[in-house]
TORTIGU-672623 format. One line per 4 residues: number of its first residue (from 1); for each residue x, y, z of C-alpha. Coordinates in steps of 0.2 Angstrom, whole numbers, plus 2048, in hexadecimal, padded with zeros to 3 digits. Example, Ala and Ser with C-alpha at 12.3 -4.5 7.8 and 13.67 -1.06 7.14 Angstrom:
REM TORTIGU-672623
1> 83E 7EA 827 ~ 844 7FB 824
***
This chain:
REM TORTIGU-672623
1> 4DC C55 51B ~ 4EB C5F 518 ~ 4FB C5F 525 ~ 4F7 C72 528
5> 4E5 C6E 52D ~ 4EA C61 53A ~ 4F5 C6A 53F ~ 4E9 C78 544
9> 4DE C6D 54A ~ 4EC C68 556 ~ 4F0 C78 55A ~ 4E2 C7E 561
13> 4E3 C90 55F ~ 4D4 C94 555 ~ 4C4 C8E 556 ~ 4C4 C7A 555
17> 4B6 C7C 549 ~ 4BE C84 53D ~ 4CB C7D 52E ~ 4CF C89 520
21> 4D0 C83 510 ~ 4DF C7D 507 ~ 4DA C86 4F9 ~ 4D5 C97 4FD
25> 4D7 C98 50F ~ 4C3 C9B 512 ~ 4BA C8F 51D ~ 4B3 C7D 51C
29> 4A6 C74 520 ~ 4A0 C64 523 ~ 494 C5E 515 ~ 489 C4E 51B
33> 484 C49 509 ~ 497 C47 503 ~ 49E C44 515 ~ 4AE C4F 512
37> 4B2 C61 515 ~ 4AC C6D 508 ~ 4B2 C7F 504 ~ 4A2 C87 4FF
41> 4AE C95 4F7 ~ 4B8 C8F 4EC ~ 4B0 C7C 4EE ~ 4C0 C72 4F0
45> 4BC C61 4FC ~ 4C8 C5B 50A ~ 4C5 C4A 511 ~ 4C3 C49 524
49> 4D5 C40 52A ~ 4D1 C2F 532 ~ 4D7 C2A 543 ~ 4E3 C1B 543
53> 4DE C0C 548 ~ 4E2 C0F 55C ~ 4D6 C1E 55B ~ 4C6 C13 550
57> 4BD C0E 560 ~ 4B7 C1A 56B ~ 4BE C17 57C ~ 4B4 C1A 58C
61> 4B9 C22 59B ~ 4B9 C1C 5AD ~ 4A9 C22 5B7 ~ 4B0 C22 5C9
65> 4C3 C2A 5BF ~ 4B8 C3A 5BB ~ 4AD C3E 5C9 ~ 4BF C3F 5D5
69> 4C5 C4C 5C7 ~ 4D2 C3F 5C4 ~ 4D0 C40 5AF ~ 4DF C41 5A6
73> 4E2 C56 59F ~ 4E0 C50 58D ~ 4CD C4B 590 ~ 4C9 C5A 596
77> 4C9 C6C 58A ~ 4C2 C7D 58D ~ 4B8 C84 57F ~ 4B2 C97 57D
81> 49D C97 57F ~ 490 CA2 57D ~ 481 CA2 58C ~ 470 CA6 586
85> 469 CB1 594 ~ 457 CAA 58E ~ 459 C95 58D ~ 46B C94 598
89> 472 C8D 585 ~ 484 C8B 584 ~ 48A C8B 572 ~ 49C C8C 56D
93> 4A1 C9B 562 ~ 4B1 CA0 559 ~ 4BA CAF 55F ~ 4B3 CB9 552
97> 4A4 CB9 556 ~ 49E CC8 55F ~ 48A CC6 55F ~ 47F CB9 55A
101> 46D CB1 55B ~ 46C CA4 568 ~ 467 C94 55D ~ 45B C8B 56B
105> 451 C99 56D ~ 453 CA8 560 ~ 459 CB4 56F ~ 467 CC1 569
109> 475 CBE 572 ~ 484 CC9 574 ~ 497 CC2 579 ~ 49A CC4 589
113> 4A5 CB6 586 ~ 4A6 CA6 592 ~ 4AF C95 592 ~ 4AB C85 597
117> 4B6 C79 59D ~ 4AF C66 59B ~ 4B3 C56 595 ~ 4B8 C54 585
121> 4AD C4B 578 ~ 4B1 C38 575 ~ 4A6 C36 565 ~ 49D C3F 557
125> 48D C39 54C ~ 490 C44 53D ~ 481 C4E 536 ~ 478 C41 528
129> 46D C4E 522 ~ 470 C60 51B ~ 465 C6F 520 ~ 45A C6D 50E
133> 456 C5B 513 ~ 454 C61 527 ~ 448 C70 522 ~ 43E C66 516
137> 43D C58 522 ~ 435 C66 531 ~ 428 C6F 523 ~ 421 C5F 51E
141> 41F C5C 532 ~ 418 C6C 534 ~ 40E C68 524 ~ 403 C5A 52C
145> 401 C62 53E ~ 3EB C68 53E ~ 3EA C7A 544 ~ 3FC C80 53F
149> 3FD C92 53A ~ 3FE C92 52A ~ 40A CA1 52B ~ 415 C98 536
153> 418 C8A 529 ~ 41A C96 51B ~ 428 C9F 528 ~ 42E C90 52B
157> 430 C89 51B ~ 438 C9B 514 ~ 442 CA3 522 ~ 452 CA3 52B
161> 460 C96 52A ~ 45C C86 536 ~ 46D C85 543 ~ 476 C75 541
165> 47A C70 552 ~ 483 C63 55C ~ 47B C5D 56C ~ 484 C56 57B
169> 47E C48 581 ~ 488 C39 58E ~ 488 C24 58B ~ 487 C1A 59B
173> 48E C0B 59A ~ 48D BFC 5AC ~ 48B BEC 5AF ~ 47E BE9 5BD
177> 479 BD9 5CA ~ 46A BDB 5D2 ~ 460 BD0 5E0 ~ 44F BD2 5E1
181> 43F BCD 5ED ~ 42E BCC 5E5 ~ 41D BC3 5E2 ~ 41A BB7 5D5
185> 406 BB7 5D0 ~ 3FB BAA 5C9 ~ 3E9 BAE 5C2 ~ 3DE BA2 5C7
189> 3CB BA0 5C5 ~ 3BE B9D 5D1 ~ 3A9 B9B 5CD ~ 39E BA5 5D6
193> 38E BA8 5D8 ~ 384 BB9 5D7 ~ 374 BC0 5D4 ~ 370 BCA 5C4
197> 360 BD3 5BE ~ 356 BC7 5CC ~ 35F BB8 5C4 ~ 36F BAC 5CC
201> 37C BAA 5C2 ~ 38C BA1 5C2 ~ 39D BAB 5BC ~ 3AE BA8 5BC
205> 3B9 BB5 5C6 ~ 3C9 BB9 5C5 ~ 3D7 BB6 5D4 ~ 3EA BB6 5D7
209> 3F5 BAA 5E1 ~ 404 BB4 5E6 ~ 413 BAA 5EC ~ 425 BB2 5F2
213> 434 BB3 5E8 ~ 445 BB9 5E6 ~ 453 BB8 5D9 ~ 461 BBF 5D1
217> 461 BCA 5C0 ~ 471 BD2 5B6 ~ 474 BDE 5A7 ~ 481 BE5 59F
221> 47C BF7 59A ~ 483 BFE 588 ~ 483 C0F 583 ~ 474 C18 58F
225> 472 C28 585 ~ 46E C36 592 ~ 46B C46 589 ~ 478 C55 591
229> 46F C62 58D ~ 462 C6F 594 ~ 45E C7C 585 ~ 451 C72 57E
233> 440 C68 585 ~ 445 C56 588 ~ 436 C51 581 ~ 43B C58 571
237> 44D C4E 571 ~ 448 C3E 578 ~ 439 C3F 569 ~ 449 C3E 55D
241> 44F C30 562 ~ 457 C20 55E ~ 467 C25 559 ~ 472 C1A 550
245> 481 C1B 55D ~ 488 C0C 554 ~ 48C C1B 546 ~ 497 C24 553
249> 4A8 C2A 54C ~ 4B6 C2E 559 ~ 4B6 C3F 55A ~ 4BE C4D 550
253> 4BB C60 54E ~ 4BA C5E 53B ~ 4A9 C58 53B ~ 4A1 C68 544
257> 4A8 C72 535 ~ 49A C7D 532 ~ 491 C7B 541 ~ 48E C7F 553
261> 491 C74 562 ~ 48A C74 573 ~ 490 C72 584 ~ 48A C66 590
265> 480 C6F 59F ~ 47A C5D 5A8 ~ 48B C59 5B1 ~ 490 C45 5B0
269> 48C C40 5C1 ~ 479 C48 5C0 ~ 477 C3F 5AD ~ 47C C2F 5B8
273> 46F C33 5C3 ~ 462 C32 5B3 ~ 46D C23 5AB ~ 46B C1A 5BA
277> 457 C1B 5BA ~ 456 C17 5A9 ~ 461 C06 5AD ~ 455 C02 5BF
281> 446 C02 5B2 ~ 44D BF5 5A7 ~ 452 BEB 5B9 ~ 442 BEB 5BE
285> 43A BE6 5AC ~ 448 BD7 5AE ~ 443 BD5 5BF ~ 430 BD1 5BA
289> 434 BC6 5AD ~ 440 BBB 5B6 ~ 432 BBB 5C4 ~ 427 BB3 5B7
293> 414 BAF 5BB ~ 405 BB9 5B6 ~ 407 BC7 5C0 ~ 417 BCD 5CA
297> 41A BD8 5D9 ~ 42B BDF 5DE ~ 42F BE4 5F0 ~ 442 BE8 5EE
301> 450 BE9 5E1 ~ 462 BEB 5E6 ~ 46D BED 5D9 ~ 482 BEF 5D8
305> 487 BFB 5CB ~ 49A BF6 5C5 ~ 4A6 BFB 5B9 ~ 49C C0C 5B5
309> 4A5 C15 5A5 ~ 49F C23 59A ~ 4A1 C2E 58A ~ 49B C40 587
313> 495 C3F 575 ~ 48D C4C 569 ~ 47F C48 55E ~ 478 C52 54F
317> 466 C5C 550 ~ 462 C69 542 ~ 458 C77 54C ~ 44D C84 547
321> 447 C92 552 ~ 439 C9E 54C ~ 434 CAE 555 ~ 420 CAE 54E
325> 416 CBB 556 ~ 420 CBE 563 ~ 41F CA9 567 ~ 42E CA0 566
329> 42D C90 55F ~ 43B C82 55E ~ 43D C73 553 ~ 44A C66 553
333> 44E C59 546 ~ 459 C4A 547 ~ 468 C4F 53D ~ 468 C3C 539
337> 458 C36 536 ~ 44D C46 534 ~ 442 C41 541 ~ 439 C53 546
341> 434 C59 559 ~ 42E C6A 55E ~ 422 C75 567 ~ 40F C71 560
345> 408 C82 557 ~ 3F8 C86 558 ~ 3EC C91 54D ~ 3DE C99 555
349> 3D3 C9C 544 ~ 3D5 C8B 53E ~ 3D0 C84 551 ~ 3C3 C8F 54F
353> 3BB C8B 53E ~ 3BE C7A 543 ~ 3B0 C7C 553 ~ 3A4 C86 546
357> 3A5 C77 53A ~ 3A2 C6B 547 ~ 393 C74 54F ~ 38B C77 53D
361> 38E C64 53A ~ 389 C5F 54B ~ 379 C6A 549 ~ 375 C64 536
365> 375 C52 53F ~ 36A C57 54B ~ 35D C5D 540 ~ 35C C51 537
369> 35B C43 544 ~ 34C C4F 54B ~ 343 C4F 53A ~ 344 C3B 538
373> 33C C3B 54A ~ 330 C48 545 ~ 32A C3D 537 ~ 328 C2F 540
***
């Protein structure tokens, strides 16, 4: 990366997304087959500067540091958004653009600029996948979804650009001491006797010996990924996971050359809230094993939560968003894996046919079961 790029990137006074060629001053964009910068104008390739070997770990930040407000200025920036007045999206645009198409949800959107001041990003997974890979990877999910419209797959697989986007998304990471009261169970067997179509029979039956227990459980928790997002389902995103956080980069604004990045609406102490229930369902699983037995019954866990940090983090999702007769529907594909989630069409003809087919069929069976009788 050139010294002029950096120090424009330092600068801060365009668009962090942007970085001009050395060449012939047009923009790059990050390419995830090569991994470098490309020029799609004149073609030359810039290498993407690595940090030095203080900045190749990703540091977290202190929990308790940022809920007082008491983060350091350089970890906090404030970037120019758009808000879709359909979905709520925020989406980071340049200061030239003065309308555009809200990716989540297709809805035109006209600047009336916005900023949002948050956080800054700690890491980046870089897109793995272009948008050829990202749209052939959705048509052949489309392509083995029953009852699809066919129009919609044929939409689908000719029409707009999908949207690169990056998705915010926070990493909890605690250690945790819990104590615990509970029940340890013992299947045991007892015979019986009963009575049975005017007969006595003797069976075996099925009981539990519960006895009182209590102990201690601990867990150190890495990397809790809690989505920061509200634009799209959460079915949808959580159906693309794992992500391979182990491929996280420290962050830099060269790799969201080209594409769009989106602000986090799910503040950090309500995606603690969410982190914090995702980390008493593994305490309890921990719980019932260390309780042991057959079966297991807990009465009460208390658990201290210590040395709390976090990371905001943005993770790549190709998206497409299709206005089909006047429907709306939104697919999302794992910039990584190529993993595809979205809303289920549905085709009213083919549904259709389908019940025919199945009543001739049905019928046909039926006749001829009636014949065999019939010549009995």
């Amino acid at each position: 990366m050139t010294e002029g790029m950096q120090a424009e990137a330092a600068g801060g006074a365009q668009d962090e997304h942007r970085f001009p060629c050395a060449q012939c001053g047009a923009d790059y964009r990050f390419d995830p087959d090569r991994g470098q910068l490309v020029c799609d104008h004149c073609g030359h390739v810039d290498e993407i500067a690595q940090p030095g070997p203080w900045a190749a770990t990703i540091r977290e930040l202190d929990f308790e540091t940022a809920l007082s407000g008491e983060l350091d200025a350089s970890e906090i920036e404030e970037t120019r958004v758009l808000s879709c007045p359909n979905c709520g999206a925020q989406v980071e645009f340049s200061e030239a653009t003065h309308a555009a198409e809200c990716p989540f949800c297709a809805t035109p959107v006209v600047t009336g600029t916005g900023t949002h001041r948050h956080i800054k990003p700690r890491g980046v997974l870089p897109f793995a996948l272009d948008e050829r890979a990202a749209r052939r990877a959705m048509t052949d999910w489309l392509g083995r979804l029953w009852f699809a419209p066919n129009g919609l797959q044929e939409y689908a697989r000719k029409g707009r650009r999908m949207q690169g986007i990056y998705v915010p998304y926070w990493t909890f990471d605690a250690d945790t001491r819990s104590r615990y009261r509970g029940e340890r169970g013992i299947v045991y067997y007892e015979t019986q006797t009963v009575t049975r179509n005017g007969k006595r029979e003797q069976v075996q039956v099925a009981k539990v010996r519960w006895t009182p227990v209590s102990g201690r459980v601990a867990r150190a928790f890495d990397d809790v990924l809690v989505l920061a997002s509200r634009s799209l389902p959460k079915v949808y995103t959580d159906g693309l996971e794992p992500w391979d956080l182990a491929a996280l980069e420290p962050y830099r604004p060269e790799f969201l050359a080209g594409f769009r990045a989106e602000g986090y609406q799910v503040e950090l102490e309500e995606g603690f809230v969410e982190a914090r229930a995702r980390m008493d369902a593994v305490i309890a699983r921990d719980v019932r094993f260390d309780i042991g037995g057959d079966r297991q019954r807990i009465h009460d866990i208390d658990t201290d939560v210590s040395d709390v940090t976090f990371k905001h983090i943005l993770l790549p999702v190709w998206l497409a968003a299709y206005k089909y007769r006047a429907k709306t529907y939104r697919f999302v594909v794992n910039g990584r894996t190529g993993k595809v989630q979205g809303e289920r069409p549905w085709s009213a003809w083919k549904i259709a046919i389908a019940v025919i087919l199945g009543l001739i069929v049905a019928g046909a069976i039926g006749y001829v079961v009636a014949m065999s009788e019939g010549a009995v």
